[in-house]
C-alpha positions in Angstrom: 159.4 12.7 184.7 161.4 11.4 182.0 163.5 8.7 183.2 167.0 7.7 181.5 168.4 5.0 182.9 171.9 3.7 182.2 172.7 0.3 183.2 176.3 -1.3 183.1 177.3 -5.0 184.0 180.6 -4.1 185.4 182.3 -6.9 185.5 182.0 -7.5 181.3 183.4 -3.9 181.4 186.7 -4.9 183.4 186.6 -8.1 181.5 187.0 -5.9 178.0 189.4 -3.5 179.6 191.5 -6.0 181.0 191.7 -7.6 177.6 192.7 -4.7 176.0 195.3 -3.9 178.0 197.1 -7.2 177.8 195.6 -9.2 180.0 197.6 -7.7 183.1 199.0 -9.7 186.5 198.1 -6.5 188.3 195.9 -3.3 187.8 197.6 -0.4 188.1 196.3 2.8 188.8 196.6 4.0 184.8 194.0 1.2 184.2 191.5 1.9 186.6 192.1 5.7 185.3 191.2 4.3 181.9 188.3 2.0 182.6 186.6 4.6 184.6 187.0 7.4 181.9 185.0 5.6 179.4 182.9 4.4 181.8 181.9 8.3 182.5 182.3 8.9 178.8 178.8 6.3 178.5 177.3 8.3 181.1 178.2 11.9 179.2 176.6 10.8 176.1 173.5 9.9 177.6 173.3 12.1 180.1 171.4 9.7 182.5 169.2 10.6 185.7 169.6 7.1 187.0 172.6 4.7 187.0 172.8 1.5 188.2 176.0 -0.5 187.9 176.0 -3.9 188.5 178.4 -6.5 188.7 179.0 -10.6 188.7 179.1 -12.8 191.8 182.6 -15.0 192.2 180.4 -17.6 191.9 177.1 -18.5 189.8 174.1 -20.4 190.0 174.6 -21.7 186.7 177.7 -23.5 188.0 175.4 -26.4 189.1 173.5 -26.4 185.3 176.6 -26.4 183.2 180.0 -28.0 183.6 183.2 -25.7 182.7 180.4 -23.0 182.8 182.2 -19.5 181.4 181.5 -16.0 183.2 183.1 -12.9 184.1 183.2 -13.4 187.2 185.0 -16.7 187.2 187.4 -16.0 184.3 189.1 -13.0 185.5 191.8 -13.4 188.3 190.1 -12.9 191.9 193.4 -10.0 192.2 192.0 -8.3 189.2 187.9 -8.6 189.8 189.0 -7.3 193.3 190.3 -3.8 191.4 186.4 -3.1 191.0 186.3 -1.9 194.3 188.9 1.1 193.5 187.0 1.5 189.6 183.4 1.5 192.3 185.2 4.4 194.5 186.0 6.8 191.9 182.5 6.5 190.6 180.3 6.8 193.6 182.8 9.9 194.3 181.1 11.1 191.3 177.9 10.4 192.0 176.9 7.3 191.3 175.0 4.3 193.1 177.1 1.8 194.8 178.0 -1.4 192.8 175.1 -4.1 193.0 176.2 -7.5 193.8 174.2 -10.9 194.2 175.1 -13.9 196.0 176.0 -16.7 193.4 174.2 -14.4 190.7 175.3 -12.5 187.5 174.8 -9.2 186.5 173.1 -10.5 183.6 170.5 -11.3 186.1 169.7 -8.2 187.6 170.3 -6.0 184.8 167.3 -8.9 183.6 165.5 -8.2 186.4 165.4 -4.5 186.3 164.8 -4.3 182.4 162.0 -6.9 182.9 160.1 -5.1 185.5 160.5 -1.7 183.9 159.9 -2.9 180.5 155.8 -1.5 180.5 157.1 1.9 181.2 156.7 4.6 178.8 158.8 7.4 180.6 162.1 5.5 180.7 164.4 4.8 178.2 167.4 2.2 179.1 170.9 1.9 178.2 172.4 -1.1 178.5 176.5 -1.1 178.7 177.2 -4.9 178.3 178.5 -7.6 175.1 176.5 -10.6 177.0 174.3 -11.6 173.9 171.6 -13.0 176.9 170.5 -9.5 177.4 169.5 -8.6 173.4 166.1 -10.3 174.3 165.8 -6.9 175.7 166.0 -5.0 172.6 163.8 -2.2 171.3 162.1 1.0 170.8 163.2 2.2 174.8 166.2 -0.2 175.2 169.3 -0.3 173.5 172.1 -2.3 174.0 176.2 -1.2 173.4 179.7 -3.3 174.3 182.1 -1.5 176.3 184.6 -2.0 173.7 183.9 -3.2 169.5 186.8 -2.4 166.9 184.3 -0.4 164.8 181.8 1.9 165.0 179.8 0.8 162.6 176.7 -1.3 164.5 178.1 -0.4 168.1 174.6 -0.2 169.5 172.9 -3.2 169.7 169.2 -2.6 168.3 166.4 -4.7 167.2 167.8 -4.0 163.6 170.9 -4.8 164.0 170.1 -8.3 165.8 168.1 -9.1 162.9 170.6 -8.3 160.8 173.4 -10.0 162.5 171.6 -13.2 164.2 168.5 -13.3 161.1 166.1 -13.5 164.2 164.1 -10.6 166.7 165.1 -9.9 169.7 162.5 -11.9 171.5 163.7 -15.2 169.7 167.7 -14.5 170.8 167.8 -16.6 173.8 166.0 -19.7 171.4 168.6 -18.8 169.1 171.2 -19.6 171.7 170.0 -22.8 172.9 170.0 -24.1 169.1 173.0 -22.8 168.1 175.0 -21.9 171.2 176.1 -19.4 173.1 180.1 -20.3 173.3 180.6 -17.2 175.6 179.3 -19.0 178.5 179.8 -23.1 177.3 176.8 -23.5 176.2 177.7 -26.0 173.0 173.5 -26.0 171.1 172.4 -28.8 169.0 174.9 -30.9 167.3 174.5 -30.2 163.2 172.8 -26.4 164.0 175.1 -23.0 163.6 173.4 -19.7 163.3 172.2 -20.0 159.7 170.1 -23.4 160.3 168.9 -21.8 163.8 167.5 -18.7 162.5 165.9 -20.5 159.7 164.0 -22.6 162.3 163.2 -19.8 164.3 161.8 -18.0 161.1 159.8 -20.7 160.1 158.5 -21.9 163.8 159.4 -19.0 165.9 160.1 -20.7 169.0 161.6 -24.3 170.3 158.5 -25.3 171.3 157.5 -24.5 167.5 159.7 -26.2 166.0 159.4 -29.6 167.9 155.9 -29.6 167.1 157.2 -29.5 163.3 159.9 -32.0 163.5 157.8 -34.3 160.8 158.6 -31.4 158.6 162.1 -30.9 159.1 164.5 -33.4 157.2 168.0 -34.9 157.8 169.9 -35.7 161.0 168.6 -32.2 162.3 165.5 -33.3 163.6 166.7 -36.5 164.9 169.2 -34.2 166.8 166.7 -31.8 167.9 164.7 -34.9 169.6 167.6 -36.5 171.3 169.4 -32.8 172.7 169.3 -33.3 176.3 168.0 -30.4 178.5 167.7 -28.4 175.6 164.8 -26.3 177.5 167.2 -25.7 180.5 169.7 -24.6 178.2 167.7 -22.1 176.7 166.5 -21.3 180.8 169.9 -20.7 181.3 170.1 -17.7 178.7 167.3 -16.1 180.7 167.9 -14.0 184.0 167.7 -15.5 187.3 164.0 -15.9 188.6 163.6 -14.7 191.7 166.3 -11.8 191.8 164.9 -9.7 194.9 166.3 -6.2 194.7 164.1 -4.5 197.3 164.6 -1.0 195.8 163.2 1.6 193.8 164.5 4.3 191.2 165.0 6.8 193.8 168.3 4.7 195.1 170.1 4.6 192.1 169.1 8.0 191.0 172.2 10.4 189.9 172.7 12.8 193.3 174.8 14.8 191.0 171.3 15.7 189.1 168.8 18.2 190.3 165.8 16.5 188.7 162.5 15.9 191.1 161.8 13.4 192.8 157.8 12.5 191.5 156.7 9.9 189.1 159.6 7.3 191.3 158.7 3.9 189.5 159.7 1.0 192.0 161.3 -2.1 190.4 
């Protein structure tokens, strides 16, 4: 059985909508209307047999890793990341899965998780519904990535090609990329002295941290000398990489669209 699944980190999606719509005090019910409209319009265009919609904890491990760490979850008024819970009962009335939450986790880290362990399979194809830049590690022939919301058309799905075009690194050196140059969406600041160009030039010419600190002879200027004083540079880049240890204890049959009429063989467990 073909498998499409379509994940969606909810809370980014509330984040954009909320955003859009002026940053409101209070979500009314035109708002939820709205959010969960495009939200099915994702699902249309794909036409998915599994959904899983995921969403961030109030509170993050990270929290304890970074200080003034940035995430959905914490920069959105508790009043308004409560309104997920009327955007979570229009869905499921549709047919979807229930909204999967974590303790202290992110939905970058299960939607991590679930794209890790399903990564090997060639009968799914995943659709990620998120503008965290962690997650374009996952990028590739079965997974694309897409914002909720861009301006333009133009480059809305996030593919291997268009990270290389946009970052000048793949998709499997992204989450070096942010530890060197930073990821400001979450406070991470990178290495004094390196912005995107400088980072993917390392990356090109080392292809990984651990690369390029074995090369530092070769690299001239204050770069290198800030390279080999950046404190907890390997955390930093640990902290652009899902949650180890995420225990889901389900399998594709729970988040499987009950609207759909496919079978139920080939179930991969995850």
């Amino acid at each position: 059985m073909k498998i499409r699944l379509l994940l969606i980190d909810l809370t980014d999606c509330l984040y954009q909508q909320w955003h859009l719509a002026g940053k409101p005090e209070n979500i009314d019910d035109e708002f939820v209307h709205n959010l969960s409209s495009r939200l099915l319009k994702f699902s249309q265009d794909l036409q998915p047999t599994h959904i899983m919609p995921v969403a961030d904890a109030p509170t993050s491990w990270r929290e304890n890793f970074i200080k003034n760490y940035k995430f959905h979850g914490n920069t959105i008024p508790f009043s308004i990341y409560k309104s997920l819970g009327r955007v979570e009962k229009q869905l499921t009335e549709l047919g979807w899965s229930k909204v999967i939450r974590k303790k202290d986790t992110e939905a970058v880290d299960i939607i991590w998780k679930i794209l890790e362990s399903t990564n090997k399979s060639e009968s799914i194809r995943r659709k990620v519904i998120s503008s965290d830049k962690r997650l374009l590690k996952w990028a590739g022939p079965i997974t694309t990535l897409e914002p909720y919301w861009v301006r333009y058309e133009t480059g809305r799905n996030r593919d291997e090609h268009w990270i290389e075009f946009k970052y000048g690194v793949k998709p499997k050196q992204i989450n070096d990329f942010l530890a060197l140059a930073g990821n400001q969406s979450i406070g991470l600041k990178g290495v004094p002295g390196i912005g995107p160009k400088i980072a993917s030039d390392l990356l090109n010419s080392y292809d990984s941290i651990e690369g390029i600190i074995d090369n530092l002879d070769n690299i001239k200027g204050k770069i290198a000398d800030n390279i080999r004083t950046k404190e907890n540079l390997f955390i930093e880049r640990d902290l652009n990489i899902g949650k180890d240890g995420v225990d889901l204890n389900m399998s594709m049959k729970d988040i499987k669209v009950s609207l759909n009429n496919n079978d139920q063989e080939g179930i991969t467990y995850i």
